[in-house]
C-alpha positions in Angstrom: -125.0 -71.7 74.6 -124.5 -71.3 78.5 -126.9 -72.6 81.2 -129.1 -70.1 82.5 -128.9 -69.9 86.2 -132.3 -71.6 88.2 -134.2 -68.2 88.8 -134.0 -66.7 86.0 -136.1 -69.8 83.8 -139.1 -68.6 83.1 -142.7 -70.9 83.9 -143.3 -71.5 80.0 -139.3 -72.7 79.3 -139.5 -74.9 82.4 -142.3 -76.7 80.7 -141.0 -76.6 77.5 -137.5 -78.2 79.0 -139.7 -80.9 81.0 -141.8 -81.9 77.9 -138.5 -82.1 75.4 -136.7 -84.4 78.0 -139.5 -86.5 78.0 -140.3 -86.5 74.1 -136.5 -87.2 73.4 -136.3 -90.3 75.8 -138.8 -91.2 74.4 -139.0 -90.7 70.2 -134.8 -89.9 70.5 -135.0 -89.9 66.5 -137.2 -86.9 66.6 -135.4 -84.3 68.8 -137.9 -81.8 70.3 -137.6 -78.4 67.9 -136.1 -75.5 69.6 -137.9 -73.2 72.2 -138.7 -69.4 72.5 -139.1 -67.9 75.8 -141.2 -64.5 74.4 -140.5 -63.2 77.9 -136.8 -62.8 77.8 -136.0 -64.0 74.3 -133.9 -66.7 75.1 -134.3 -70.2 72.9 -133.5 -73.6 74.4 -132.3 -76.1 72.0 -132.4 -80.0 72.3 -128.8 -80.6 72.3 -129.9 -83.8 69.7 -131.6 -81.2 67.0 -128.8 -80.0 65.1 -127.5 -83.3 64.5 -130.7 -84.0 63.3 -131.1 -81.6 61.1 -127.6 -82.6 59.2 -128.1 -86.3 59.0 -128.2 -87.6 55.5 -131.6 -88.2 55.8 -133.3 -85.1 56.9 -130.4 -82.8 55.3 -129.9 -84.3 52.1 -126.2 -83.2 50.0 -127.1 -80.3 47.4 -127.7 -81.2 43.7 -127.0 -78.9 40.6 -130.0 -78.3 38.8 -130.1 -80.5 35.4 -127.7 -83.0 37.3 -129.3 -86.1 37.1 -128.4 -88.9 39.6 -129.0 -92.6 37.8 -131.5 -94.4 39.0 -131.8 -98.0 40.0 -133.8 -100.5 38.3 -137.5 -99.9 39.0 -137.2 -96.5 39.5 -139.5 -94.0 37.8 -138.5 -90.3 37.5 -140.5 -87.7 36.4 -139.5 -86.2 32.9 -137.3 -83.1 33.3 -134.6 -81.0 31.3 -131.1 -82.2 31.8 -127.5 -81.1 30.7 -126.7 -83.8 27.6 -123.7 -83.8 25.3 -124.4 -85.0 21.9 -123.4 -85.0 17.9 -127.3 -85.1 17.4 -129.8 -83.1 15.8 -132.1 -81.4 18.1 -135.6 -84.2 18.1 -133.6 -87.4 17.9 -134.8 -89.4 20.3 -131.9 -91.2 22.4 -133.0 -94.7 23.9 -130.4 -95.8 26.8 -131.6 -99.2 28.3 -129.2 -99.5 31.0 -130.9 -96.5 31.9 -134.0 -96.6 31.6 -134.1 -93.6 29.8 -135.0 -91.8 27.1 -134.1 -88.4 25.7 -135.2 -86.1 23.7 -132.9 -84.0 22.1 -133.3 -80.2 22.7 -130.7 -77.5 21.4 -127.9 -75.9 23.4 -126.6 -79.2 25.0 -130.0 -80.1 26.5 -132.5 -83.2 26.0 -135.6 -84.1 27.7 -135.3 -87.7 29.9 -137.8 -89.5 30.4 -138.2 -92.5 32.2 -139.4 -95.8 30.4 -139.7 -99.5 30.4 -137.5 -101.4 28.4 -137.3 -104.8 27.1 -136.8 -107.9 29.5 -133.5 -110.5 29.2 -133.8 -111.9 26.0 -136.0 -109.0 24.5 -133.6 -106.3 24.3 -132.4 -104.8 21.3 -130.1 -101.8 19.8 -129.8 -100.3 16.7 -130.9 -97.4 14.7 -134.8 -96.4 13.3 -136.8 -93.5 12.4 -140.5 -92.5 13.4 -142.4 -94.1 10.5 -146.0 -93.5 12.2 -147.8 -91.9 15.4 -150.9 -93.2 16.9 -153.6 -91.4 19.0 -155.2 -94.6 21.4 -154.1 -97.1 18.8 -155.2 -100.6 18.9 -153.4 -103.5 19.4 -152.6 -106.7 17.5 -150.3 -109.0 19.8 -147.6 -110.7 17.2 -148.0 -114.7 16.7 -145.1 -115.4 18.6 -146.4 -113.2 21.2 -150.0 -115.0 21.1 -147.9 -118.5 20.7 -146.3 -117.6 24.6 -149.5 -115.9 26.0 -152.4 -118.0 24.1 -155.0 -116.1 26.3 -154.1 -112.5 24.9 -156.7 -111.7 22.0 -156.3 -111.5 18.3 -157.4 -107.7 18.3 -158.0 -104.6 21.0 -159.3 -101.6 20.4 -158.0 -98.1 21.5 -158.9 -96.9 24.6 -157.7 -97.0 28.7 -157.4 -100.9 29.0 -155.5 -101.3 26.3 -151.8 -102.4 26.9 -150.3 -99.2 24.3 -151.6 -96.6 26.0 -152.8 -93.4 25.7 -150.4 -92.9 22.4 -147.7 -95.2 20.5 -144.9 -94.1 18.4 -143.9 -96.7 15.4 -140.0 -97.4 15.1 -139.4 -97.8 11.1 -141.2 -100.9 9.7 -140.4 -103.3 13.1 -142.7 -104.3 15.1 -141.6 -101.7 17.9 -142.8 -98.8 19.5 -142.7 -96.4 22.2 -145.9 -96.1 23.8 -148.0 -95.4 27.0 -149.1 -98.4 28.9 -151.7 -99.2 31.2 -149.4 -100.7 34.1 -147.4 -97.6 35.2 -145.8 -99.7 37.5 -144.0 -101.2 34.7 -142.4 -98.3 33.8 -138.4 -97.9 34.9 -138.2 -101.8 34.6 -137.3 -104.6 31.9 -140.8 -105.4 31.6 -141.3 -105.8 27.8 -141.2 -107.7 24.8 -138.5 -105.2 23.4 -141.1 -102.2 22.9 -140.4 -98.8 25.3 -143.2 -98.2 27.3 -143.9 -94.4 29.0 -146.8 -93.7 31.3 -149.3 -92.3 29.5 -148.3 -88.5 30.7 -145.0 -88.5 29.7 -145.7 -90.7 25.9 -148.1 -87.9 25.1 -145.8 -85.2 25.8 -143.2 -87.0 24.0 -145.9 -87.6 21.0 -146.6 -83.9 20.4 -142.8 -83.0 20.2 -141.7 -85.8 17.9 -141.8 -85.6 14.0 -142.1 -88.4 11.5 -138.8 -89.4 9.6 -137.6 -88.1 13.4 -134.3 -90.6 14.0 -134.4 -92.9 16.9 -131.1 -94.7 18.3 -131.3 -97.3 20.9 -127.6 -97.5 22.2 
């Protein structure tokens, strides 16, 4: 865009051109936004402001809907439909620890992820269970061993929002596992267990009204 010769800059452009000089000297990573003169039409544009608008940060690359970019450890994403190829029958539930993630298998190639908390180093596990129970606000019973590493834990906790399962917990076969909701979201997206999945209590209650007992469940 060509200079406009001196005479013909209107009062309100002038002022417009004085204040973005100043604003980009002095907050250069926010350019000043473009100006309209109304009188003659004519826009002035911080030469800084379309470089702005493509860097990375402010003009992020485009993503395909159902794409999924991996998080890192400690990440949480909210649950959402994604593309997912699979041999299994739709409601198996798909555990992937190095993911944090679980799906939910949906027909046509799709699965519901979710985002969960798996177990710590040491606590891990893989294998194959079903859904042998599901619990509305169960209680707890923390295992010996657990008890024996924590001796201030209780013997016995009833249902409700202080209790470390959650709003819901789904029973893997006769183990002592489950996937359940938690009362430290913050835990979720991390290895922060003893080898159970935990959810935030949203997404475990979603996940609890889709599931079926005698539903498979692999942990890869």
């Amino acid at each position: 865009m060509s200079e406009l010769p001196p005479k013909q800059w209107s009062r309100p452009v002038l002022t417009a051109f004085l204040l973005a000089s100043t604003m980009t000297q002095a907050r250069a990573e926010e350019p000043f936004p473009p100006v309209l003169d109304e009188a003659t039409g004519q826009v002035w544009i911080d030469s800084g402001y379309i470089e702005f608008l493509m860097s990375p940060p402010a003009y992020p690359p485009p993503q395909a809907p159902g794409v999924l970019i991996v998080p890192d450890a400690g990440t949480y994403l909210p649950r959402q439909l994604v593309e997912y190829s699979t041999q299994e029958a739709p409601g198996t539930i798909v555990i992937d620890p190095d993911r944090y993630a679980l799906y939910y298998v949906m027909p046509a190639g799709k699965a519901l992820r979710y985002s969960v908390g798996v177990g710590r180093e040491g606590y891990g596990w893989h294998g194959i269970q079903t859904v042998s129970s599901k619990r509305a606000w169960p209680e707890w019973r923390p295992p010996a061993d657990m008890r024996a590493r924590r001796p201030d834990l209780p013997t016995h906790m009833a249902g409700g929002p202080d209790n470390p399962l959650g709003a819901r917990a789904i029973y893997l076969g006769d183990t002592l596992y489950r996937i359940h909701g938690s009362n430290e979201p913050e835990s979720v997206g991390r290895s922060s267990s003893s080898g159970c999945f935990r959810m935030t209590n949203d997404d475990v209650i979603d996940l609890y009204e889709r599931v079926r007992i005698g539903a498979k469940v692999i942990v890869l």
